[in-house]
N, C-alpha and C positions, 0 to 999 in steps of 0.2 A: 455488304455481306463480308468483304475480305476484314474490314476492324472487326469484326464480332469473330470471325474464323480467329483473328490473332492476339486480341482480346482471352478469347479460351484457350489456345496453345500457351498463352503468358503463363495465365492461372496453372495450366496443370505444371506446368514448369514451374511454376514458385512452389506447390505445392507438395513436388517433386521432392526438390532441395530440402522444404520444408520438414519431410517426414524424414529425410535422411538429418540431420542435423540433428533432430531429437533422438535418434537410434544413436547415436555418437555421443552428445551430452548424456546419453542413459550413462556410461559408461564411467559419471563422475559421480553417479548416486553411491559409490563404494568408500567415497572417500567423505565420506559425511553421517552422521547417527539424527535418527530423531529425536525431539527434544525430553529428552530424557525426566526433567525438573518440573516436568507441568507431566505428570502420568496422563493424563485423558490422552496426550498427544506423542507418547511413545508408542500408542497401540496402531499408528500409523504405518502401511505398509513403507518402508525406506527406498524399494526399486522406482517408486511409481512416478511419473513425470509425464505432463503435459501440457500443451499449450491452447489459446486461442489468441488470433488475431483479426479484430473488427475495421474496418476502412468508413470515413465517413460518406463515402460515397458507394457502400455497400457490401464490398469485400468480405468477404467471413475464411477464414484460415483455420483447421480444428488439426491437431493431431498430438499422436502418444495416448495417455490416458487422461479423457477428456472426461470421464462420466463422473467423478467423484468430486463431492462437498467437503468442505474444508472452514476452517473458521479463518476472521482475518487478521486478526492478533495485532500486529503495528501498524500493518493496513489500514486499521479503522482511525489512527491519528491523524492519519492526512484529512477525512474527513470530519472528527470533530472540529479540527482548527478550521476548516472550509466554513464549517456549521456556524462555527463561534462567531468565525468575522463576519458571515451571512447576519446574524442577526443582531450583534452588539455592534460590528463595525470592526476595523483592521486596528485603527486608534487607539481603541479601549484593549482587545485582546493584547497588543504587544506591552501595552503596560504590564501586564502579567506574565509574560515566554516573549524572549527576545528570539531571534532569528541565527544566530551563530551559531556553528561545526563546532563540535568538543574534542574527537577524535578519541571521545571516551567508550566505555562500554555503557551499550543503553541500559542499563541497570545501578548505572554508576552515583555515587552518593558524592564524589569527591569535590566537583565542581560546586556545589551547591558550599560547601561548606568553605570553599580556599576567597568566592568571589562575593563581593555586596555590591548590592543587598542581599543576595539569594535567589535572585531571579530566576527563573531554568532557562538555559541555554536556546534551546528551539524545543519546538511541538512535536518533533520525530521521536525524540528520548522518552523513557518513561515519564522521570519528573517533569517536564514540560507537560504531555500527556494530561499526566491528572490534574495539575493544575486546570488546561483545555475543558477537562470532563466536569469540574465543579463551574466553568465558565457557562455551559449549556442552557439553552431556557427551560423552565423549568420551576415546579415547587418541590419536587419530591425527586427520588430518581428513579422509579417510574416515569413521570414525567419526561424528566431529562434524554431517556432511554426511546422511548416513546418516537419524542420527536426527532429524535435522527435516524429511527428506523421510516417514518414519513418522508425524510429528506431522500434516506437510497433507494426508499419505492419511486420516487421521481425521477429517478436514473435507472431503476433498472427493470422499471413493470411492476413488481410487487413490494410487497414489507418482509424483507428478510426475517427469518428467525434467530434467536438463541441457543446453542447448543448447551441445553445445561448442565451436562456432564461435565464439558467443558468448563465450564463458571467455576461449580461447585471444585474439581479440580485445582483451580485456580484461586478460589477463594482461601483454600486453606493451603495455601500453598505460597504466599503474597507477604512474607514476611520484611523481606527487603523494602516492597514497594510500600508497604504500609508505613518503615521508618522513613521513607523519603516523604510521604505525606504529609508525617508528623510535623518533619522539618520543613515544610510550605506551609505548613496552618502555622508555626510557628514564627517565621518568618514573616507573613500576611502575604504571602502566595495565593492561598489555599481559598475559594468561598464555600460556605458553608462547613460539616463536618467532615472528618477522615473519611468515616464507615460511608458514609455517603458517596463522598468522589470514590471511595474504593470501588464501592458495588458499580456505579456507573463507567467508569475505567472498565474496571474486569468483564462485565456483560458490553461491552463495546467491542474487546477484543474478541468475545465468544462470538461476533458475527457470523452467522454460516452462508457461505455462499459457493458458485461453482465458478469455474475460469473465464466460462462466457460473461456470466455478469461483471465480472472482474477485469475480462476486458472492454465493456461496454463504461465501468464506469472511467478504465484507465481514456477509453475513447472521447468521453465527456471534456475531460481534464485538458486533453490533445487541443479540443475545440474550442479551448476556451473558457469554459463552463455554460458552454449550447451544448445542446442533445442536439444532434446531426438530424434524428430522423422527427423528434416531436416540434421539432422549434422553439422549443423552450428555452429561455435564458434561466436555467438553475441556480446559478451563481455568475456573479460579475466575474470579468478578466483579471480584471487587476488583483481579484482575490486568486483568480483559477492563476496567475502569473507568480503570485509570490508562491503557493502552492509547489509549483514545479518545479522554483527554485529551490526551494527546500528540499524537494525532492531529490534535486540534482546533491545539491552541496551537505544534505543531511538524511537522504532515506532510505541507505544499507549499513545502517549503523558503525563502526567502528574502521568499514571497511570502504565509507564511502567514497573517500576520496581517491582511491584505486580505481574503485565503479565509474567516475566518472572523466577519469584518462583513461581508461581502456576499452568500457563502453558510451559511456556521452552520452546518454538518454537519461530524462528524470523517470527515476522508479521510485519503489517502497517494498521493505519485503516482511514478512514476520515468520515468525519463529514455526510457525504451523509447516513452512514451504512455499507459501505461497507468495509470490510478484507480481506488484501492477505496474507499469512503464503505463509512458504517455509520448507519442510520437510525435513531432511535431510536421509542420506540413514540409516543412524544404527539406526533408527526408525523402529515400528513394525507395519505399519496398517493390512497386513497380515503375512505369515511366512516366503516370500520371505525380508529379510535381508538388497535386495544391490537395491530396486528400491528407488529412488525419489519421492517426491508428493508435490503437487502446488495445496493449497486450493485456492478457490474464496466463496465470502460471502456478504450476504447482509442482513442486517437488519436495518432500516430506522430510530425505536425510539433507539437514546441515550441516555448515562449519562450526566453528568457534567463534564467528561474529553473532551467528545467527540465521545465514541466508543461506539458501538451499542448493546447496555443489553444483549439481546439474544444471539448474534453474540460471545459475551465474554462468555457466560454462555456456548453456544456451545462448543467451543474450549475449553474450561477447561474439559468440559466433558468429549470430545474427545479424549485429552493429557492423560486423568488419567486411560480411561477404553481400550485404544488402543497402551498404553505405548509411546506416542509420543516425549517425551523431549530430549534436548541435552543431560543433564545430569540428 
């Protein structure tokens, strides 16, 4: 009876902490604007900020403004490169997207052009990205689209939707990404047509999801590529390992290499606000040692990289007063 007594004094204590940290982080949402260059997602409220955090051993952590959907924008990178090596193999995808930090802007055309062959850099950048997205199984992109919305019903209970405001936003609004295309079909990056990887790119990032799932699937990632509660192996380690890496060394874009001396957790974030982290077990959010943890996050005003003021102000928080880093 006394563990269970001290067990629930833990939780409301963490949860404590918990809600005051995000009242604090509120207070960086001023210094950030929503993403102005994609309209669907400047109609974004900028105060709004919240979290979830899932344990693989059951834990659920919700606070701030938990109730809003949100699309994934570079989020969804992390999982078509998951998707890609799931089904072709790790082997064949890196012939196409090496693994190295640019310390560029993810929109950046430059690298492609200074280095050869042309390869993209890593799968976090856009031009890696789309490369990823024409990599997909698939005949059409439908298809393509299809089956990685099958992949995140595996992780998170359903088949997420498309926000198609979003898309269509985005579709006509893609002019950058579409010359970096160019230069990958050109190159023999690219398979199949531009219009193609475009549309499968673009309805990848229109994913709409909410923080829970976002931390369920940062939780998957934590585990490995097991779901904690189906036993499902979703994805192999070794896949779910380079993943994190990537994460760690490539998935706040411009600013990552800061992210990950000051906070030390592999995350991803995208332009929408939103952040998935992935916790690993020799972290301390409580005194249990050997559980997992899968943040989900949203906060809508940005910086100039990209990632969401609050959302980053959070997570540092978090890292330094809950001991959360790798090393």
């Amino acid at each position: 009876m006394n563990n269970i007594q001290n067990e629930s004094i833990e939780f409301i204590s963490i949860q404590e902490q918990l809600d005051q940290f995000v009242l604090d982080a509120k207070k960086n949402t001023t210094s950030g604007a929503t993403a102005s260059y994609i309209p669907a997602l400047k109609k974004a409220n900028p105060e709004h900020l919240g979290i979830c955090l899932i344990s693989s051993q059951g834990t659920f952590l919700k606070s701030g403004d938990t109730d809003h959907c949100f699309t994934l924008q570079s989020i969804s990178k992390v999982f078509s490169f998951i998707f890609a090596c799931h089904t072709r193999g790790i082997d064949e995808v890196l012939q196409y997207v090496d693994v190295e930090p640019t310390g560029d802007a993810f929109n950046s055309i430059f690298r492609l052009e200074l280095s050869h062959p042309g390869r993209p850099f890593n799968p976090m950048i856009n031009a890696g990205a789309i490369t990823v997205a024409s990599l997909l199984p698939g005949h059409s992109p439908l298809d393509k689209v299809e089956a990685l919305l099958s992949f995140f019903e595996k992780m998170i209970g359903r088949k997420p939707s498309i926000n198609m405001d979003v898309f269509h936003s985005e579709w006509q609004t893609a002019n950058r990404n579409r010359a970096l295309a160019y230069w990958l079909k050109e190159t023999g990056f690219l398979l199949g047509g531009v219009e193609d990887a475009m549309e499968v790119y673009l309805k990848l990032c229109s994913i709409e999801v909410n923080i829970v799932e976002l931390a369920q699937m940062g939780l998957i990632l934590a585990h490995d590529g097991l779901h904690p509660y189906t036993n499902e192996q979703i994805f192999s380690m070794e896949i779910a390992s380079l993943a994190k890496t990537l994460m760690l060394t490539c998935g706040m874009y411009d600013y990552s290499g800061r992210f990950a001396a000051f906070v030390g957790i592999p995350a991803k974030s995208g332009v929408s606000g939103g952040i998935m982290a992935a916790i690993p077990p020799s972290a301390r959010v409580t005194n249990n040692r050997f559980a997992c943890w899968g943040v989900g996050l949203y906060g809508p005003a940005i910086d100039k990289h990209g990632n969401s003021t609050a959302g980053v102000a959070l997570l540092k928080r978090l890292s330094q007063e809950w001991d959360l880093r790798l090393i």
